[in-house]
N, C-alpha and C positions, 0 to 999 in steps of 0.2 A: 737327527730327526728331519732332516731335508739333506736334498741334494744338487749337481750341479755339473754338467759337462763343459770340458777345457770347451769346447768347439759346440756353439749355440747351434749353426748349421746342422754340425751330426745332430745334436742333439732333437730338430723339431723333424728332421727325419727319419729318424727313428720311430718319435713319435705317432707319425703319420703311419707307418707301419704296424703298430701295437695292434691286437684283437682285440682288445681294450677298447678301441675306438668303434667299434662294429657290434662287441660283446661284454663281455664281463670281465671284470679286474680287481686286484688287489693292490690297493696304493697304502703306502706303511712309511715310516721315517727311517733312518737304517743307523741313525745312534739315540741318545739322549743326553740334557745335562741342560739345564735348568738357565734360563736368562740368556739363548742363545740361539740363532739359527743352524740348522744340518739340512744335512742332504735328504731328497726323498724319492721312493721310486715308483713306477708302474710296475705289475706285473702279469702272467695270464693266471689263467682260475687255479692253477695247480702252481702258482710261486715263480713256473719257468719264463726265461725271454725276460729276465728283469731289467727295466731300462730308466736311467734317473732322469728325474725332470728337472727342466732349464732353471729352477730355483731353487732357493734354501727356506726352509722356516720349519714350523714346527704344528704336530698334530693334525695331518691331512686329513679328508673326510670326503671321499667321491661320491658324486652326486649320484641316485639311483641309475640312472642312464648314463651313466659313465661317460659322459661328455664334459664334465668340471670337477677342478679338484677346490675346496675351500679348506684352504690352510691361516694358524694364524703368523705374521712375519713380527719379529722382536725387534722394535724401534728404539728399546734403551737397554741393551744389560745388564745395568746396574740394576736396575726397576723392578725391570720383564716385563717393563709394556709391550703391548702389541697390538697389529691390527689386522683387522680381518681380509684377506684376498680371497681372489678366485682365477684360478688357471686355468683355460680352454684347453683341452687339449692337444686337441684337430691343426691350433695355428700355434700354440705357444703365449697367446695372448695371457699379461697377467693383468688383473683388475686390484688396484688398492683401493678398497671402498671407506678408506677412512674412517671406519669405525672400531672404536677398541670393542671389540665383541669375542667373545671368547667361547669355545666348545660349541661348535656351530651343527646341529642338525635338518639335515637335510627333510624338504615337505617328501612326498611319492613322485609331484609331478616336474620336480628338479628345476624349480622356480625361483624359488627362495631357502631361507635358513632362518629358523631359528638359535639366537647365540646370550649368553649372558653377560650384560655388563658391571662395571662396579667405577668407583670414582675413580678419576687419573691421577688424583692429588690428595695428598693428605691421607689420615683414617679410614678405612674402607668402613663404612657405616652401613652398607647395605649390599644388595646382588640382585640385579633387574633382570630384566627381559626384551631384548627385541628381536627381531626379524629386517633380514635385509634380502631384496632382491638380488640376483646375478647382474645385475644391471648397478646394482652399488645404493639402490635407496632403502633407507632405515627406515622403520618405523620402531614407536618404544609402546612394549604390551606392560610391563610394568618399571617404573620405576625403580634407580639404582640407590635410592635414597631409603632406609626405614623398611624395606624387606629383604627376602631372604626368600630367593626361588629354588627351590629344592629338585627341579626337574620340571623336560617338557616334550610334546611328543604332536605330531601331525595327524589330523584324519584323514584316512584311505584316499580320500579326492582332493588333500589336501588345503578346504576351504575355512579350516576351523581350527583351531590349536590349542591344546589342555595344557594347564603349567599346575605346579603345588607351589602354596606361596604361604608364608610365615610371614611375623613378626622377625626382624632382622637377630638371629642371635637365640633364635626359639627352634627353629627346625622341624625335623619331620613332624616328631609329635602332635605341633599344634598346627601342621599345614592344612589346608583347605584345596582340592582342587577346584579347579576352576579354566573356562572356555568362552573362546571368542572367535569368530570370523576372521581369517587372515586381513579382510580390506577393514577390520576396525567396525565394522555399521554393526548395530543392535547392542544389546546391554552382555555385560559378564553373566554368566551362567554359574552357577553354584553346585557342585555334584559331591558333598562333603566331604569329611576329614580324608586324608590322605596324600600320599605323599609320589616320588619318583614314579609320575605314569608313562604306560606304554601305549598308544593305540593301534589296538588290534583291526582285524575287518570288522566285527560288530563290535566289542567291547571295549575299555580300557583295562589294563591293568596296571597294583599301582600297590601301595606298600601300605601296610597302617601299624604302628609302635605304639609300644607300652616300653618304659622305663621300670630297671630291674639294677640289684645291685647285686655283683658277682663278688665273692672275697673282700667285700666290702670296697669295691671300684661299683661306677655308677654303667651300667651299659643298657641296649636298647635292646627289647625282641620283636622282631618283624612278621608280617605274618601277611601271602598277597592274598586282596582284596580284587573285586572285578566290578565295574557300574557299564548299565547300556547308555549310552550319552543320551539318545533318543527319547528315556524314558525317564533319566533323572536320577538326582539323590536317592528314591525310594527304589533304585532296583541293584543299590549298591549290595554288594554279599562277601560274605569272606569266603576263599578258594582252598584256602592251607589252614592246617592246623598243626604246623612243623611244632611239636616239645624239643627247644631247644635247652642243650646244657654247656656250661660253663661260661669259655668267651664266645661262644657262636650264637650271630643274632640271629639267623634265621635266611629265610628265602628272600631274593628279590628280582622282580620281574626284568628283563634286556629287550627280549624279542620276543614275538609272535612266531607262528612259524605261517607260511602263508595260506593256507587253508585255515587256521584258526583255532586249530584243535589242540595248539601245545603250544605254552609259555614257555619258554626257555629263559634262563637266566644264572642266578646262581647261592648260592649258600656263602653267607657272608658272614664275617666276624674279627679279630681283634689276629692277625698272623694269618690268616685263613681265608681259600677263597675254592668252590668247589662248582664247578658248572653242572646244573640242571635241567632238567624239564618238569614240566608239570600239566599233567594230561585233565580232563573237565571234571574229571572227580576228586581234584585237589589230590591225585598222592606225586609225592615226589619224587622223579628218577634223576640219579645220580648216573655222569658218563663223563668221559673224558680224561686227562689226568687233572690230578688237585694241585695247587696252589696254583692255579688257573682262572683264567677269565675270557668270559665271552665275545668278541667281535664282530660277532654277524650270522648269516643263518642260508643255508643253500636255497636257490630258488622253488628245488623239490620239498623241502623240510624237514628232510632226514640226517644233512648234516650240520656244523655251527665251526665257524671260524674261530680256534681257541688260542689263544698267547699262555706259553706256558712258563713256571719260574718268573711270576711276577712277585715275589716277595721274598727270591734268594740270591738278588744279585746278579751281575753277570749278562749271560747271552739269553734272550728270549726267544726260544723256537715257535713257530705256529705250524699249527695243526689243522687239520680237516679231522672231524672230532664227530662218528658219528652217533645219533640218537641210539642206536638199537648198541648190542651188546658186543662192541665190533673194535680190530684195535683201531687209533688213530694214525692218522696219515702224515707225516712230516713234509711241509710246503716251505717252512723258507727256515733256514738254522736260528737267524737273529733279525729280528724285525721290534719296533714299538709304533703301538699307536695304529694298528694295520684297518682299514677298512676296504667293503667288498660293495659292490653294485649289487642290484635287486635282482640281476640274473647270474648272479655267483653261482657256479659248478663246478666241484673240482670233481 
């Protein structure tokens, strides 16, 4: 899941040569395996010109403008602690910001990240929230102590951040979203029940569960939800009315596409993962192949960066996967963890 060239030299010129650096890119880990650093690479919008960067760690995540990578690096493998970096591209420069922060999302204007923390020691009793600058400074949006953050998503201008946030050990169900100003000033915002949001150009969207029991197992059905942040709890509405049967929970929102007109995401449940969209009249379209999962969305909106055979083992191919009835396009044989820039076009 990272990577590493004998020869640092070749390596940052190489770099320097990427389209990457000027355009769009795909940065992905090239193994997996748990409590451990790997190799990771760049590549161009179609997978080709693959070139590793001068580190190892695990779960890359390029910044919208493709000028940084935030990956996290494994500082004990017994543990699988880690901490949060960030890779310049352009010089090689890597930044350890010393924070164990984990699953880091990028704002729009490739500033900061959003990441979740949990204690370094002892019982994980909780799962917080902060934000760290490119420049290495934290701040903490919620506490790692007593909740349980369920997801979290940046607005368009990147000035304001929505999370879902639980009772630690309670989860979607009883989450509540909720928003605040990245610099911290003015009070939390309340925009009810709900859970994993996305923010769109005007909207959020964001998931809301009901508990159901299948063959006598306990399981969740989901169903997305959409609120105008602008206008508050009162303009939240349900989008889907997916009936779902057996183990499948239902739809859950990933992306926007950029115009705004289609949630992308995916159909989720128990062995099962099926990529979606879902256009403003709440129906549901099904594309790509299934036991799949979404990674990203082309700058035009028509197609979504897929990993496929995420639940049978093995090699994971990604795809260029698009919206309309069309087949998919094979970009890289084995990749995990792959993310794309905000002008991704393959």
């Amino acid at each position: 899941m990272s990577r590493r060239l004998l020869l640092l030299v070749a390596a940052l010129g190489a770099l320097l040569a990427l389209p990457a650096l000027a355009g769009a890119s795909i940065v992905y880990e090239a193994s997996t395996g748990a409590g451990s650093n790997h190799a990771m690479y760049v590549s161009d919008d179609d997978g080709a010109n693959a070139t590793k960067l001068p580190v190892t760690g695990q779960f890359p995540v390029v910044s919208p403008n493709g000028a940084v990578v935030a990956y996290e690096k494994v500082t004990n493998s017994k543990t699988g602690a880690t901490q949060l970096h960030f890779l310049t591209l352009a010089t090689g420069a890597d930044l350890n910001t010393g924070a164990s922060c984990g699953g880091p999302v990028w704002a729009p204007n490739s500033a900061i990240v959003a990441c979740t923390t949990t204690q370094t020691t002892g019982d994980i009793k909780g799962i917080g929230l902060s934000t760290v600058t490119t420049t290495g400074t934290a701040s903490v949006i919620v506490p790692s102590v007593g909740f349980g953050v369920t997801g979290y998503s940046f607005s368009p201008d990147s000035s304001t951040i929505v999370w879902s946030q639980a009772p630690f050990g309670v989860y979607d169900v009883s989450a509540t979203l909720r928003t605040l100003p990245v610099n911290g000033s003015g009070a939390v915002t309340k925009l009810g029940k709900g859970s994993q949001p996305v923010w769109g150009p005007s909207k959020i969207a964001y998931i809301r569960t009901t508990r159901v029991v299948v063959n006598g197992a306990p399981m969740i059905r989901s169903q997305i939800w959409t609120v105008n942040p602008t206008v508050g709890a009162s303009s939240a509405a349900a989008l889907t009315g997916y009936k779902a049967k057996g183990f499948v929970e239902g739809p859950v929102p990933l992306r926007w596409t950029p115009d705004g007109s289609k949630i992308v995401g995916e159909l989720t449940g128990q062995d099962y993962g099926q990529p979606i969209y879902v256009t403003a009249n709440g129906k549901i379209h099904q594309f790509g192949p299934s036991n799949s999962g979404v990674y990203g969305i082309s700058a035009d909106g028509t197609q979504a960066l897929v990993v496929g055979n995420l639940l049978g083992g093995g090699k994971q191919p990604v795809y260029a996967s698009p919206l309309a009835k069309m087949a998919s396009s094979l970009l890289i044989k084995d990749a995990w963890a792959p993310s794309v820039t905000a002008n991704w076009q393959p």
